[in-house]
C-alpha positions as CSV (number, residue, x, y, z in Angstrom):
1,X,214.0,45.4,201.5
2,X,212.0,42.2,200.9
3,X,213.8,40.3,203.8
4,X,213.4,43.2,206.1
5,X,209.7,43.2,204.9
6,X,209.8,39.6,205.8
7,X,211.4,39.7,209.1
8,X,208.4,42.1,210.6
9,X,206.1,39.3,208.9
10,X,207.6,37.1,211.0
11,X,207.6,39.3,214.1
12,X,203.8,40.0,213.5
13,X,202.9,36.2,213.3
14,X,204.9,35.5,216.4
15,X,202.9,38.2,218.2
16,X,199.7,36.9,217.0
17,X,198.5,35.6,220.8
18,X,198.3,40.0,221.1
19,X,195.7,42.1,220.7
20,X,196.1,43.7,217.1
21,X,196.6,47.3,218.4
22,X,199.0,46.2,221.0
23,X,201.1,43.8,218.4
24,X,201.1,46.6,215.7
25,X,202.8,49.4,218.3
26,X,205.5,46.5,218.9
27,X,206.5,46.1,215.6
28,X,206.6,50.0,215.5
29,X,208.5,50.3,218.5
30,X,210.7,47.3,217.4
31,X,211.4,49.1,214.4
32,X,212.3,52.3,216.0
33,X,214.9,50.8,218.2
34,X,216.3,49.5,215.5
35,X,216.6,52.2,213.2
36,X,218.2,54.0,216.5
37,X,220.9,50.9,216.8
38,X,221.5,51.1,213.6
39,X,222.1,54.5,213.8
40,X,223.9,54.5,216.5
41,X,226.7,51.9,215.0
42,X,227.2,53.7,211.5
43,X,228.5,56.8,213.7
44,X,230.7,54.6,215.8
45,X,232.1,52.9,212.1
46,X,232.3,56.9,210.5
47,X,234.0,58.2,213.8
48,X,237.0,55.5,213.6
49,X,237.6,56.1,209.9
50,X,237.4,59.4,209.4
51,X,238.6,60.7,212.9
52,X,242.4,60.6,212.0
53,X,242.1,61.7,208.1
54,X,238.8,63.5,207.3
55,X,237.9,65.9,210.5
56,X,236.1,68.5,208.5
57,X,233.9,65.8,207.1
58,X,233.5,64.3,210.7
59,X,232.4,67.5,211.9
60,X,229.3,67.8,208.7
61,X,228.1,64.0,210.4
62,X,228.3,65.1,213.4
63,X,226.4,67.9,212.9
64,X,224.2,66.4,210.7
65,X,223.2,63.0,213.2
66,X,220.0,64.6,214.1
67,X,218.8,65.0,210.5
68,X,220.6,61.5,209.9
69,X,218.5,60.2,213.3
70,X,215.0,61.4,212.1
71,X,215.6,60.2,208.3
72,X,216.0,56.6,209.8
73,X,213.5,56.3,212.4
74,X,211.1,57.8,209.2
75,X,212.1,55.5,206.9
76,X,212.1,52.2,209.7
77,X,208.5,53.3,210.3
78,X,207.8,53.7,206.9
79,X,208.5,49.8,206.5
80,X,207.3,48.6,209.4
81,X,203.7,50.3,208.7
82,X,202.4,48.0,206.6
83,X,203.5,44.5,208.3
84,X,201.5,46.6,211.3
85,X,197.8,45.4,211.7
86,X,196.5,49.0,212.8
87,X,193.0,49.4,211.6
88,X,192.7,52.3,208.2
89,X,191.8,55.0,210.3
90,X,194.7,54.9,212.3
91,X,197.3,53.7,209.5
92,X,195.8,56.7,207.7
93,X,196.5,59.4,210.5
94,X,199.9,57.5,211.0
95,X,200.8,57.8,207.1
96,X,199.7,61.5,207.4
97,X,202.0,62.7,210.3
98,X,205.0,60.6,208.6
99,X,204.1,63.0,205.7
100,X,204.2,65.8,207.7
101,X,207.8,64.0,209.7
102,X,208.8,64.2,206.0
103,X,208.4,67.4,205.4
104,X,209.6,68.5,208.7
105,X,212.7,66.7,207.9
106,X,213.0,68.1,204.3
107,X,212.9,71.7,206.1
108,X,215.7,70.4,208.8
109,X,217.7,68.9,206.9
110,X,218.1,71.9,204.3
111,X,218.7,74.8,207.2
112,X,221.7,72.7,208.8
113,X,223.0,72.0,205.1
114,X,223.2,75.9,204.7
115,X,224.2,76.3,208.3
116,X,227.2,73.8,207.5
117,X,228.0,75.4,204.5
118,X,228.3,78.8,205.5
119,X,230.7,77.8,208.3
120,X,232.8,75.7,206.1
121,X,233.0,79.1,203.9
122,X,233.3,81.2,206.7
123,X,236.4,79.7,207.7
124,X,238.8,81.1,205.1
125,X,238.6,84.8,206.8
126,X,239.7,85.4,210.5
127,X,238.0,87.8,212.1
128,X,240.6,87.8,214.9
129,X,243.4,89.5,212.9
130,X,244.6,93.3,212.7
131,X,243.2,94.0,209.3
132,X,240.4,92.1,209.0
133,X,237.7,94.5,206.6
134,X,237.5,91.4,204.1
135,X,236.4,88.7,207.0
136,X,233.8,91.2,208.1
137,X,232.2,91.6,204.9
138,X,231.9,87.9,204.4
139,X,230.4,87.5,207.4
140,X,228.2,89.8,207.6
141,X,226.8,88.7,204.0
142,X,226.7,85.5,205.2
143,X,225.1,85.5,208.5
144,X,222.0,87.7,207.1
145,X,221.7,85.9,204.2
146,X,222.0,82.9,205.8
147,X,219.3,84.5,208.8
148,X,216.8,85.3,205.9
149,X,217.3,81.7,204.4
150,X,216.4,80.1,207.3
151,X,213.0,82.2,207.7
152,X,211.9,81.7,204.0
153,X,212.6,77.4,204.6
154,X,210.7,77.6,208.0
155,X,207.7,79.5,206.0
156,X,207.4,76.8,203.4
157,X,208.0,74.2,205.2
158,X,205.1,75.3,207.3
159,X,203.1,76.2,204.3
160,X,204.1,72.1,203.3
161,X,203.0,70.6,206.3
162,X,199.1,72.5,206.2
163,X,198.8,71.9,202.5
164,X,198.7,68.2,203.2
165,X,195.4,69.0,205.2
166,X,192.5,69.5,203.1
167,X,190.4,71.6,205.1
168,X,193.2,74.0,205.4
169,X,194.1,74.1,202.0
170,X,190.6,74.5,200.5
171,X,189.8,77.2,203.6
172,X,193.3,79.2,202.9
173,X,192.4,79.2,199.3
174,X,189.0,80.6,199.9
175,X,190.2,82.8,202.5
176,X,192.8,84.8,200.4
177,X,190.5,84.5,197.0
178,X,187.3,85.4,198.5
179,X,188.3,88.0,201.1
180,X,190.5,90.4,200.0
181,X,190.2,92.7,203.5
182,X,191.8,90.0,205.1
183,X,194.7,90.0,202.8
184,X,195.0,93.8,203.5
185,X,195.3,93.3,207.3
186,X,197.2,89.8,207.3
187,X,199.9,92.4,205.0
188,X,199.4,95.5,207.4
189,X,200.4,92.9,210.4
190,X,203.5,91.3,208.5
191,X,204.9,94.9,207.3
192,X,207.6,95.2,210.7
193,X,208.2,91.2,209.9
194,X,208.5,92.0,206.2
195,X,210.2,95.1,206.3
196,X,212.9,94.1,208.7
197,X,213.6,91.1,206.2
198,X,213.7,93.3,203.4
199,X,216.3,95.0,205.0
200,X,218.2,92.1,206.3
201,X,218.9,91.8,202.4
202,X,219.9,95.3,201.9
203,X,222.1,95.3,204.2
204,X,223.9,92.1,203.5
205,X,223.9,93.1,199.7
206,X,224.7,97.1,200.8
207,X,226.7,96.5,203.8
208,X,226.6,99.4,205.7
209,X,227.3,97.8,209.0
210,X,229.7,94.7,209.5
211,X,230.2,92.0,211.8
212,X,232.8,93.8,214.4
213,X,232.7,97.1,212.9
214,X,233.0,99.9,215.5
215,X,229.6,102.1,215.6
216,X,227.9,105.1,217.5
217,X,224.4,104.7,217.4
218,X,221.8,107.0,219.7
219,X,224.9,108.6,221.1
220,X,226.5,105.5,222.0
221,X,229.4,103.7,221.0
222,X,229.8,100.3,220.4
223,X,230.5,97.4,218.3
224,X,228.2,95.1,216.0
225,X,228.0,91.5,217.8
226,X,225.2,90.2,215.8
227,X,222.6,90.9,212.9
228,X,219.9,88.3,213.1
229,X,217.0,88.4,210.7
230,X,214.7,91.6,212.1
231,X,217.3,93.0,214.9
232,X,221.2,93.9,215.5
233,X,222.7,93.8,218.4
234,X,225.2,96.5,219.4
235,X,227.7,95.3,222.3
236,X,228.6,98.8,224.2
237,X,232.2,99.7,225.3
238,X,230.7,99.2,229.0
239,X,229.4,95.6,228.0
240,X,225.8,96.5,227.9
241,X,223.8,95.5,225.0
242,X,221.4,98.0,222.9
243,X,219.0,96.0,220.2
244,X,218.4,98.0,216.7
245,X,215.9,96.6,214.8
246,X,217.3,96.5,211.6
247,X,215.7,99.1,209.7
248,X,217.4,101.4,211.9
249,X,220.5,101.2,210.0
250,X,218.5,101.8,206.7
251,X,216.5,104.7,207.8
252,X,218.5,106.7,210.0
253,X,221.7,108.1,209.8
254,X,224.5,106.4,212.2
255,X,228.5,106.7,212.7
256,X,230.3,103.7,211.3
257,X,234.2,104.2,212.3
258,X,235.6,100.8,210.3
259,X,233.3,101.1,207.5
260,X,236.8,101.0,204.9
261,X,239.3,100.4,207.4
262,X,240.1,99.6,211.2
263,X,242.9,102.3,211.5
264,X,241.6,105.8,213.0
265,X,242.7,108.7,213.8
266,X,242.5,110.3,217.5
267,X,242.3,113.7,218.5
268,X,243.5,115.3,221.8
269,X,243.2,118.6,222.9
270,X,245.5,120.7,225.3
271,X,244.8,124.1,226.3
272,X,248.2,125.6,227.2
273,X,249.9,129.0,228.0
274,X,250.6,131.7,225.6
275,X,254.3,130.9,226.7
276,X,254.3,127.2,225.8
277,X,257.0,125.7,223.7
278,X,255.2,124.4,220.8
279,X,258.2,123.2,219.1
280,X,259.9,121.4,222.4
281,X,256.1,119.7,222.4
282,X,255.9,118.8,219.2
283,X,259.6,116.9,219.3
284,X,258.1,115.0,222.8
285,X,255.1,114.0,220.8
286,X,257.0,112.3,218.1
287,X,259.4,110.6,220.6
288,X,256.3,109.6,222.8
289,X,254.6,108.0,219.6
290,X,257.7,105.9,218.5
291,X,257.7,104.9,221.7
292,X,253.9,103.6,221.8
293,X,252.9,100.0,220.7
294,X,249.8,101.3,219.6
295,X,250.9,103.9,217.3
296,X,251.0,102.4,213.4
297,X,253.1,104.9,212.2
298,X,250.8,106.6,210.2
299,X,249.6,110.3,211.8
300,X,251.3,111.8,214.6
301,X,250.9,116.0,214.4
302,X,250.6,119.3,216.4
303,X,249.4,122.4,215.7
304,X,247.6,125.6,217.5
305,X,244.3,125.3,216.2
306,X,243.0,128.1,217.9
307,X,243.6,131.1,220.7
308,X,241.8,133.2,222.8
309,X,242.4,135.8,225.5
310,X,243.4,133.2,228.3
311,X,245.3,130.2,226.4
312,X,245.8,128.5,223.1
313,X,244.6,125.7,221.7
314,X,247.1,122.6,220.7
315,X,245.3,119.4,218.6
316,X,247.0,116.9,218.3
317,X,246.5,113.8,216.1
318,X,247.4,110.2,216.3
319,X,246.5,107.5,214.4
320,X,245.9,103.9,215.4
321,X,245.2,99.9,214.0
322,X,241.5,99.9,215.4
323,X,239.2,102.2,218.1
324,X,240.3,99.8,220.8
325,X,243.7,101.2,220.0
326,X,243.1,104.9,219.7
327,X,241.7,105.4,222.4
328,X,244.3,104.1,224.4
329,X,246.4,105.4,222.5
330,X,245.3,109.3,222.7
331,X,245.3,108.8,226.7
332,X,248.9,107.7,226.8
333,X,249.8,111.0,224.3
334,X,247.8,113.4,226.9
335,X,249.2,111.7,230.4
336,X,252.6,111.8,229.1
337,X,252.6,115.1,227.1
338,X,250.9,116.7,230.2
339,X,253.5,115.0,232.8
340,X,256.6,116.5,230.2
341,X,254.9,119.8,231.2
342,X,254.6,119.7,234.4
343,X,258.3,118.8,235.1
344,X,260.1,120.4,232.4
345,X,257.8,123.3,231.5
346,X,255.5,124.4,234.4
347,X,255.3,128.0,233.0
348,X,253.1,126.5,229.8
349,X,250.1,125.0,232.5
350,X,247.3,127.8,231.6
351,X,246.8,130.4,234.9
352,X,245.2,133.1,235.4
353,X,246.8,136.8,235.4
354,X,246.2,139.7,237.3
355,X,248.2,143.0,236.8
356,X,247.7,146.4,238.1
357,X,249.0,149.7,235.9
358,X,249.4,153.0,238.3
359,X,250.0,156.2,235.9
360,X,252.0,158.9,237.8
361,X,249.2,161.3,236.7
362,X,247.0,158.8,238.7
363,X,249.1,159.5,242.1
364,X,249.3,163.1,241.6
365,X,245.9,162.9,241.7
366,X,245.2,160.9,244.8
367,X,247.7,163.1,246.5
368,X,245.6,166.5,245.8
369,X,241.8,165.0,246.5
370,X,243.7,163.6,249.8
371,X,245.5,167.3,250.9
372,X,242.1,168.8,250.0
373,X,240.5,166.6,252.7
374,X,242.2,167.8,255.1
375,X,242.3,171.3,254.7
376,X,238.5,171.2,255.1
377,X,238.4,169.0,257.7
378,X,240.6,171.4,259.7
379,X,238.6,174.5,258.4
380,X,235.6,173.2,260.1
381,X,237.0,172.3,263.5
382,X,238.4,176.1,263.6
């Protein structure tokens, strides 16, 4: 430290011929570019020896060289600032926004430290996998959590950076002591901000949405993409993209279709002749199922749930890995079961009947109103 301290000594007395302003914003700048060279060759050095043998802790430095950046040039300026001849008031205002570069830093430095340790978590469970309930609790934990962290380390570092101003600390203090109204409307304002944080905890602690988990909100259905700190976002099955704020999913009621498991069961409906074969239907279900890569070999069943004067009702039930998979799945049961009517049992297709019942008492009848007719008929032409 001493040499380094003695190196910018030098530098200063060499640019002595300068005007003092102009000589101290070398030095600065000097000490900047150095800090950045500097920088610069410690990644080179960490990228060849830990490239081949440590990539996960290449990765943390590489996502880290911004933090690692700033906490260099802070600390160059730091020691360059007092071999610079810059008059007090502006060494003062210089010393203060390092301060603040500080503090800034402190903030930065801790929201990419959880950022990189959540990944590095987040990496044991695979959300692209069949079964994957546990990696979508995790994550979901995780990510709100993690969402909520990163506003609370925003807040103070803000609250950090004003405190070192003493106007705003002594007004602030007076503010919230002396006028309490304020505090009631500076509350009323934050209550969405608040209460949508609030409940980005509760759900991470409750979890009753997931990362991935297969939803019907407002009458649509979708899946959860994302849960940031005061909104979800719901990707639909037609790729639209509906935003919940996140008290929604506390205070309302919803349809959560993975919220124990990804399997499901699908239901599809046929309305079919009182002359259909249920049996024959029910053995061409099963074969069409064992048949089916999506079917997991769980539910496959048939039964008349229902009849009324035109055609009974047949539900049948299927079961599937995920929603993706059910519904594709009940359209291949109802094309096929419906084409395995049509060519074997046409007769079992619902239609409509029209029959006609003459009584012989109804013909005798006819016959004597018609012979009648024409006896008057030729009674009046006599």
């Amino acid at each position: 430290m001493d040499s380094i301290r003695s190196a910018l000594n030098t530098i200063r007395d060499l640019l002595a011929w300068l005007p003092n302003d102009l000589a101290a914003m070398l030095i600065m700048l000097l000490a900047a570019a150095a800090a950045l060279v500097l920088h610069r060759i410690f990644r080179n050095v960490l990228r060849r020896s830990l490239a081949g043998r440590y990539p996960y802790v290449l990765s943390v430095f590489t996502r880290m060289r911004g933090v690692s950046r700033l906490a260099l040039l802070i600390l160059a300026m730091l020691i360059a600032l007092p071999a610079a001849s810059f008059d007090s008031q502006t060494a003062y205002w210089l010393a203060r926004f390092l301060l603040i570069t500080i503090i800034g830093l402190v903030g930065w430095a801790a929201v990419a430290t959880l950022h990189i340790t959540a990944d590095l978590y987040l990496l044991r469970f695979r959300l692209d996998t069949e079964d994957n309930l546990l990696a979508r609790k995790h994550n979901t934990q995780v990510r709100v959590l993690l969402r909520s962290a990163d506003v609370l380390i925003a807040l103070f570092t803000i609250g950090g950076a004003l405190m070192t101003f003493d106007p705003v600390r002594q007004y602030g203090v007076s503010l919230f002591a002396s006028a309490g109204v304020a505090g009631i409307i500076a509350g009323l304002a934050a209550r969405p901000v608040l209460s949508n944080l609030f409940a980005g905890v509760q759900l991470a602690m409750t979890q009753p949405i997931r990362i991935a988990d297969a939803v019907i909100v407002e009458n649509e259905w979708g899946t959860i993409e994302e849960i940031t700190s005061t909104y979800v976002v719901v990707r639909l099955w037609d790729l639209r993209r509906m935003i919940v704020p996140l008290s929604y999913f506390i205070e309302k009621p919803f349809q959560n279709w993975t919220r124990e498991s990804s399997a499901l069961i699908g239901v599809v409906m046929l309305y079919l002749d009182y002359s259909a074969p249920i049996g024959a239907i029910r053995e061409k279900l099963q074969e069409i199922v064992r048949q089916s890569k999506l079917w997991n070999g769980t539910t496959a069943g048939l039964q008349v749930t229902d009849a009324n004067d035109r055609s009974i009702e047949v539900r049948i039930l299927v079961s599937a890995d995920n929603a993706g998979a059910t519904f594709d799945l009940r359209c291949e049961v109802r094309e096929k079961l419906i084409d395995f009517l049509q060519r074997e049992h046409p007769y079992a297709l619902p239609r409509q009947r029209s029959e006609t019942v003459v009584t012989s008492a109804a013909k005798t009848s006819d016959a004597d109103l018609l012979s009648e007719a024409k006896r008057q008929v030729r009674e009046r032409r006599a």
